[in-house]
ChimeraX commands (.cxc) that place a marker at each C-alpha (Angstrom):
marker #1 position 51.88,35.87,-48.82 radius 0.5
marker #1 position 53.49,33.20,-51.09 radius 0.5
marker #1 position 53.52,33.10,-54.52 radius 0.5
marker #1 position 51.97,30.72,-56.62 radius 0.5
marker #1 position 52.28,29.68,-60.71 radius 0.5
marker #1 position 49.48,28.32,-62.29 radius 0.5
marker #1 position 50.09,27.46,-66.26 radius 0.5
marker #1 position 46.24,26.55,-67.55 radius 0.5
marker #1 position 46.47,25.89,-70.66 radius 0.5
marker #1 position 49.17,27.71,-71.43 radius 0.5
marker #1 position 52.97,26.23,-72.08 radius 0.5
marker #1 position 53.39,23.90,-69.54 radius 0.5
marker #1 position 57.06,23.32,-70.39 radius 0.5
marker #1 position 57.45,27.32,-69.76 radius 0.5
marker #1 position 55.70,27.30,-66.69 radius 0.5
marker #1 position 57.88,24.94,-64.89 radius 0.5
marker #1 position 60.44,26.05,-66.02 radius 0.5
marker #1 position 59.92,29.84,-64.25 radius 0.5
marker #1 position 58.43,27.86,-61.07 radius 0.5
marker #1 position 62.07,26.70,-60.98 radius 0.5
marker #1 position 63.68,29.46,-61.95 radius 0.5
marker #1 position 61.89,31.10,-59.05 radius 0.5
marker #1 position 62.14,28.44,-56.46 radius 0.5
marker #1 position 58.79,27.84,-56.17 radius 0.5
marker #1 position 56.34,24.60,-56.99 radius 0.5
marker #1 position 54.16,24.86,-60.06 radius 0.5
marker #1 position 50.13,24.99,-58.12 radius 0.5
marker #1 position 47.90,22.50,-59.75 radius 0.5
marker #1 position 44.71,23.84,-61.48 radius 0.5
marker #1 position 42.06,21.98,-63.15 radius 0.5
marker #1 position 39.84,23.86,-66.13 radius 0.5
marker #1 position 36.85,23.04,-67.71 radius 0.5
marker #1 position 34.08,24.74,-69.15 radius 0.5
marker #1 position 30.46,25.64,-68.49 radius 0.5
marker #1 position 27.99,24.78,-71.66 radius 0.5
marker #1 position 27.29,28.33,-72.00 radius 0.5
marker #1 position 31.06,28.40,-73.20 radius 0.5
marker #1 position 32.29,29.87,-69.91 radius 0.5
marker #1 position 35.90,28.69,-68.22 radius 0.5
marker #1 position 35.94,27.32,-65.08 radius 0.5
marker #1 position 39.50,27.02,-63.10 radius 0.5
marker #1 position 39.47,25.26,-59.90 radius 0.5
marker #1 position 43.33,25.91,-57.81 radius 0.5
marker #1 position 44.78,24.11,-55.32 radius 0.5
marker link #1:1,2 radius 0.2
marker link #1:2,3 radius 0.2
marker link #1:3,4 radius 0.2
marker link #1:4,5 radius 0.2
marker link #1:5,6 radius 0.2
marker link #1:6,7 radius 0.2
marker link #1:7,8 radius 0.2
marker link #1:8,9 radius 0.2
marker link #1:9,10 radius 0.2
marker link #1:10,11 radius 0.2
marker link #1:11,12 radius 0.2
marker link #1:12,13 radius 0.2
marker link #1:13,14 radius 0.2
marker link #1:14,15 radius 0.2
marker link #1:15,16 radius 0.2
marker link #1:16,17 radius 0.2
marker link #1:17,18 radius 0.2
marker link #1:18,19 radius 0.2
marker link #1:19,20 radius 0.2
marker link #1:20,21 radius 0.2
marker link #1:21,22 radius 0.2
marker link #1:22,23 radius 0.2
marker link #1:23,24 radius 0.2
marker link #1:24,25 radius 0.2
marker link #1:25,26 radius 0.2
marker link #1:26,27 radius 0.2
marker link #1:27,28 radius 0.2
marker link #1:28,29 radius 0.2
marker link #1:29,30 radius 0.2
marker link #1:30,31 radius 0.2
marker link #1:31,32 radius 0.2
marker link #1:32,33 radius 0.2
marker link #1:33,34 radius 0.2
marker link #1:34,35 radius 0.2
marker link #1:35,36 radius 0.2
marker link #1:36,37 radius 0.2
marker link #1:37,38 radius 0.2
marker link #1:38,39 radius 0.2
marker link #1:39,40 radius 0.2
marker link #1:40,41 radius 0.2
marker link #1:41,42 radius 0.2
marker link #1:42,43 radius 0.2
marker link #1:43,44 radius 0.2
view
């Protein structure tokens, strides 16, 4: 199993920063949203 960090929308600064602290590479995610207001996250 290997671990993954995915930041969103959240603090991107932040999030590399505990991808490095870690050792690990920061996964890319792209979000959007539905109409009905629902998120969508796609990982890879």
């Amino acid at each position: 199993m290997k671990l993954k960090i995915i930041a969103g929308n959240a603090n991107i600064d932040l999030a590399k920063q505990i991808a490095k602290k870690l050792g690990v590479e920061l996964s890319g995610a792209t979000i959007g949203r539905f109409s009905d207001g629902e998120a969508q996250v796609k990982t890879g």
